[in-house]
BALUM-17388 format. One record per residue (C-alpha): residue number from 0; chain; y, z, x. Coordinates in Angstrom, 1 decimal, always signed. Layout:
N
+-----+----+--------+--------+--------+
:   i : ch :      v :      w :      u :
+-----+----+--------+--------+--------+
: NUM :  A :      Y :      Z :      X :
...
+-----+----+--------+--------+--------+
***
This chain:
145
+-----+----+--------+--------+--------+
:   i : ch :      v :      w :      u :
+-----+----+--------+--------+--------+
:   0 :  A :   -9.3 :  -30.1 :   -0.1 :
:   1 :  A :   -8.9 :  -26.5 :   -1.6 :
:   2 :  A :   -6.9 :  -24.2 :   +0.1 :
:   3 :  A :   -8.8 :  -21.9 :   +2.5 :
:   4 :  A :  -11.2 :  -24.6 :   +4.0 :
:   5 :  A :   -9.1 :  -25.2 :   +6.7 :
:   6 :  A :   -6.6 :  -22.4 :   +7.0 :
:   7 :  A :   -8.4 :  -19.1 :   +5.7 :
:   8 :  A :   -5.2 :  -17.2 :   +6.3 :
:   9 :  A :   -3.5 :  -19.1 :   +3.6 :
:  10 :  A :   -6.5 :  -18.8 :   +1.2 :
:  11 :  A :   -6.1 :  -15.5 :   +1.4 :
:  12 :  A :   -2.6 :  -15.3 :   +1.3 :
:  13 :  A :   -2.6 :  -16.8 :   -2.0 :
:  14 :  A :   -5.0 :  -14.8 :   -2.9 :
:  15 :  A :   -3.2 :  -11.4 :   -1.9 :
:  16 :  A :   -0.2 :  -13.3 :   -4.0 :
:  17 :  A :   -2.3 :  -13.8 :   -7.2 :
:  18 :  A :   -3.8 :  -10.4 :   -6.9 :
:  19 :  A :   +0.2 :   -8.8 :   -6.4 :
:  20 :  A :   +1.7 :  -10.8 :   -9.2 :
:  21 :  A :   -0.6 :   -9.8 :  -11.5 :
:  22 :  A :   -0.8 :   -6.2 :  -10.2 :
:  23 :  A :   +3.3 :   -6.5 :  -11.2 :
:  24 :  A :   +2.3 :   -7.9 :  -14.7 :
:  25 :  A :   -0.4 :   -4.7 :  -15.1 :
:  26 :  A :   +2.2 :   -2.4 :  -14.0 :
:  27 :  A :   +4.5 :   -3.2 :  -16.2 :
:  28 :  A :   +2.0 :   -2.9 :  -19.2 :
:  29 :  A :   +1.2 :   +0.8 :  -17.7 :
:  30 :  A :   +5.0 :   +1.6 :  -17.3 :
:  31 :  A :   +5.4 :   +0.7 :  -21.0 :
:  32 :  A :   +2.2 :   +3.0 :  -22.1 :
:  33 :  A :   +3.2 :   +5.9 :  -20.3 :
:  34 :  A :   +6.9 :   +5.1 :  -21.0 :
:  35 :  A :   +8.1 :   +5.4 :  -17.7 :
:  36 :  A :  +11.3 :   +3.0 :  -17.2 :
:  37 :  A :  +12.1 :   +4.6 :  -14.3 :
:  38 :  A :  +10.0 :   +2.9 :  -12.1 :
:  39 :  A :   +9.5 :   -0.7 :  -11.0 :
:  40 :  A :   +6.8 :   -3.1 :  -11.7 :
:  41 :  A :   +7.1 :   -5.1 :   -8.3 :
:  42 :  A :   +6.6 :   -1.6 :   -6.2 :
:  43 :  A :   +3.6 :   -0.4 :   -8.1 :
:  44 :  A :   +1.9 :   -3.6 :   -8.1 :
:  45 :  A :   +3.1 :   -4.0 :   -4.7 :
:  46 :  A :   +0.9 :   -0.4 :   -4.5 :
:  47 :  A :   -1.5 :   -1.4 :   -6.1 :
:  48 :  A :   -2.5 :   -4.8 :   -4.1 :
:  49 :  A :   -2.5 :   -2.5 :   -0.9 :
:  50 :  A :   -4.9 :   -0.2 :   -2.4 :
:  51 :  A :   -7.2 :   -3.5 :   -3.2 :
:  52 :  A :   -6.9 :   -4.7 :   +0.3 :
:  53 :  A :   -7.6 :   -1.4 :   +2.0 :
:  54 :  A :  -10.3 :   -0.6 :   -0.4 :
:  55 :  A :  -11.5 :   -4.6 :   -0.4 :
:  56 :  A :  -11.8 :   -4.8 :   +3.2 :
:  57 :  A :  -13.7 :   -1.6 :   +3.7 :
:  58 :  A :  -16.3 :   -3.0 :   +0.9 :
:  59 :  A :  -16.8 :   -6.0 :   +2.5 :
:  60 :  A :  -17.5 :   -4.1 :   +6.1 :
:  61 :  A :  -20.1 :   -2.1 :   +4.3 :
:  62 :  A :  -22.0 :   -4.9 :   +3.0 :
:  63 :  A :  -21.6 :   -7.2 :   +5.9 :
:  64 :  A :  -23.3 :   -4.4 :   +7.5 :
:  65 :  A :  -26.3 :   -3.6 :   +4.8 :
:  66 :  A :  -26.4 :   -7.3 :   +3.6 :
:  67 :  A :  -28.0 :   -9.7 :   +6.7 :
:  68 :  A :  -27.1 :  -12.5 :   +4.0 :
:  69 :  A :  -23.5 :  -11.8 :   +4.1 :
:  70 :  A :  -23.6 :  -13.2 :   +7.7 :
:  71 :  A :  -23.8 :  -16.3 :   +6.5 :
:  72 :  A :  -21.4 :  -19.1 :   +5.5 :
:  73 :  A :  -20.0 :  -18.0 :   +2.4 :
:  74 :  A :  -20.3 :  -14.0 :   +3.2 :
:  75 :  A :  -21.3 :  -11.2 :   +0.7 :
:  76 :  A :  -21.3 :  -13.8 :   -2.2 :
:  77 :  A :  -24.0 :  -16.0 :   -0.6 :
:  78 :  A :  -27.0 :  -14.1 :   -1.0 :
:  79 :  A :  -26.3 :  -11.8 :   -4.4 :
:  80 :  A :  -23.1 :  -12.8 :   -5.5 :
:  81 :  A :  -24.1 :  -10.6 :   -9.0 :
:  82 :  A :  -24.6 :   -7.8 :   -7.0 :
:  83 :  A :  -21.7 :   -7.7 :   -4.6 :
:  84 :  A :  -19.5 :   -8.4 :   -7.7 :
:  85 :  A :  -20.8 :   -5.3 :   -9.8 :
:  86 :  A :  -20.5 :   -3.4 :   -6.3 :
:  87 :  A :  -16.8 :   -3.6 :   -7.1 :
:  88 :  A :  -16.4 :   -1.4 :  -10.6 :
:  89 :  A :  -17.1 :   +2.2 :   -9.1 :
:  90 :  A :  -14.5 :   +1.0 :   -6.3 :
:  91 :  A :  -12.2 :   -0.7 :   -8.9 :
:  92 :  A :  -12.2 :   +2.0 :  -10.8 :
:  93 :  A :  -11.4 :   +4.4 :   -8.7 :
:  94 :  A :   -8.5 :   +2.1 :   -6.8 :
:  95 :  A :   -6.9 :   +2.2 :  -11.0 :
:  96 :  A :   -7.6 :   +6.1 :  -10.9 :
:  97 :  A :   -5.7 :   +6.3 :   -7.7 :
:  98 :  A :   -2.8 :   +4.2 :   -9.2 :
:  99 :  A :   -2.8 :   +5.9 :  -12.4 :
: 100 :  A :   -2.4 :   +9.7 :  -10.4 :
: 101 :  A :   +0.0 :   +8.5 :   -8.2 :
: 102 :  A :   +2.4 :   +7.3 :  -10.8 :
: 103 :  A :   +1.9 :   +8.1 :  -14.1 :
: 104 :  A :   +0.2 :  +11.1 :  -14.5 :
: 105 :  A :   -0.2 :  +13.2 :  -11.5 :
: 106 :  A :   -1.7 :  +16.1 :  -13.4 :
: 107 :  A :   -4.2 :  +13.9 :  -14.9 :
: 108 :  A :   -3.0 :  +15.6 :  -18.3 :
: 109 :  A :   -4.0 :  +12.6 :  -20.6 :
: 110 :  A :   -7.1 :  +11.5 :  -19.2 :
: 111 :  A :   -8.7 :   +9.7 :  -23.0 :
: 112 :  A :   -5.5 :   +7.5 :  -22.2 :
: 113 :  A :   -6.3 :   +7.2 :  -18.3 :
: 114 :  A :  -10.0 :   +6.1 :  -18.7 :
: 115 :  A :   -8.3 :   +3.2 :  -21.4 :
: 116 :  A :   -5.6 :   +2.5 :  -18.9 :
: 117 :  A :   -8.4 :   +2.3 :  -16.0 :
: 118 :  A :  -10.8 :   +0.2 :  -18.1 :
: 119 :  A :   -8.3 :   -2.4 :  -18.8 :
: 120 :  A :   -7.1 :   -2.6 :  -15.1 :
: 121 :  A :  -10.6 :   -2.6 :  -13.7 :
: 122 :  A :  -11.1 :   -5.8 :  -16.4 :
: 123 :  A :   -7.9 :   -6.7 :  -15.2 :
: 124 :  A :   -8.5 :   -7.0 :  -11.4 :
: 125 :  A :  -11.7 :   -8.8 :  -12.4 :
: 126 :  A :  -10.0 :  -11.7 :  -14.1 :
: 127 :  A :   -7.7 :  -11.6 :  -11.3 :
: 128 :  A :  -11.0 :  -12.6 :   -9.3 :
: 129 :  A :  -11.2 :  -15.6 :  -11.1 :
: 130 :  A :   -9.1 :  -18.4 :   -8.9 :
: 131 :  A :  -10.9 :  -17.2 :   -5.6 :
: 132 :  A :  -14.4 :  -17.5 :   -7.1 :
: 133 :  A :  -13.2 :  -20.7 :   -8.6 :
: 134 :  A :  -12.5 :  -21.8 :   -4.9 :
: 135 :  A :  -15.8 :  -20.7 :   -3.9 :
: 136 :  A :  -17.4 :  -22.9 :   -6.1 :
: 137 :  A :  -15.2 :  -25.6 :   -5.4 :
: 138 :  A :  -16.1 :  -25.7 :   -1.8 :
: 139 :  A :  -20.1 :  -25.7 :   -2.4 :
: 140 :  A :  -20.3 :  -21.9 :   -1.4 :
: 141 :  A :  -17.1 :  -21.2 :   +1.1 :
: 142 :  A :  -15.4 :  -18.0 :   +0.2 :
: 143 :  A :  -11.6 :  -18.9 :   +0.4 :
: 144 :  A :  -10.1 :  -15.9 :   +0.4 :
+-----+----+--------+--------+--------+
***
């Protein structure tokens, strides 16, 4: 049985885990463009996967609340999974915005280079998606994480 079926805490743990490795992988690509070896990759991802819980969490409230769908089994993605997904870029984009001021460029002086670095983390956190949805599917409409 996938993970998450019987222990939601651990399907959301591992997703929390995904999300934070990658984040580590992303900020070590960003580190690199803005050539700052000063910092380290764990911390801002570590950053970084806060900001997506925080941020995550308070997306979901609002559309359990507007959403009488996302009462159901399966949540926000059983009624307009589309939807709820394409709900996430303004947030997404500006959870990378967030990132992006508080460690690479805190006078937002390059901001051609920040809407680049933003677009490929907001693709980024998308593909990051990809193992919970996978889950979701696998469990005939069960959000694991």
């Amino acid at each position: 049985m996938p993970t998450g079926i019987n222990t939601p805490g651990l399907g959301y743990t591992t997703f929390c885990a995904i999300k934070f490795a990658g984040y580590t992988a992303a900020a070590h690509f960003l580190s690199m463009s803005y050539n700052r070896d000063d910092l380290a990759s764990w911390k801002v991802g570590a950053v970084r996967t806060l900001i997506g819980m925080v941020a995550g969490a308070a997306y979901f409230g609002l559309w359990f609340l507007i959403d009488p769908s996302a009462r159901q089994p399966g949540g926000p993605l059983s009624g307009f999974p589309y939807l709820y997904l394409a709900g996430l870029l303004p947030v997404r984009i500006a959870e990378w915005w967030l990132l992006i001021w508080l460690f690479y460029d805190r006078k937002l002086r390059q901001p051609a280079k920040g809407w680049r670095m933003v677009g490929l983390g907001t693709m980024w956190s998308y593909v990051l998606d990809a193992p919970a949805i996978v889950g979701f599917i696998a469990t005939a409409g069960f959000w694991v994480c």
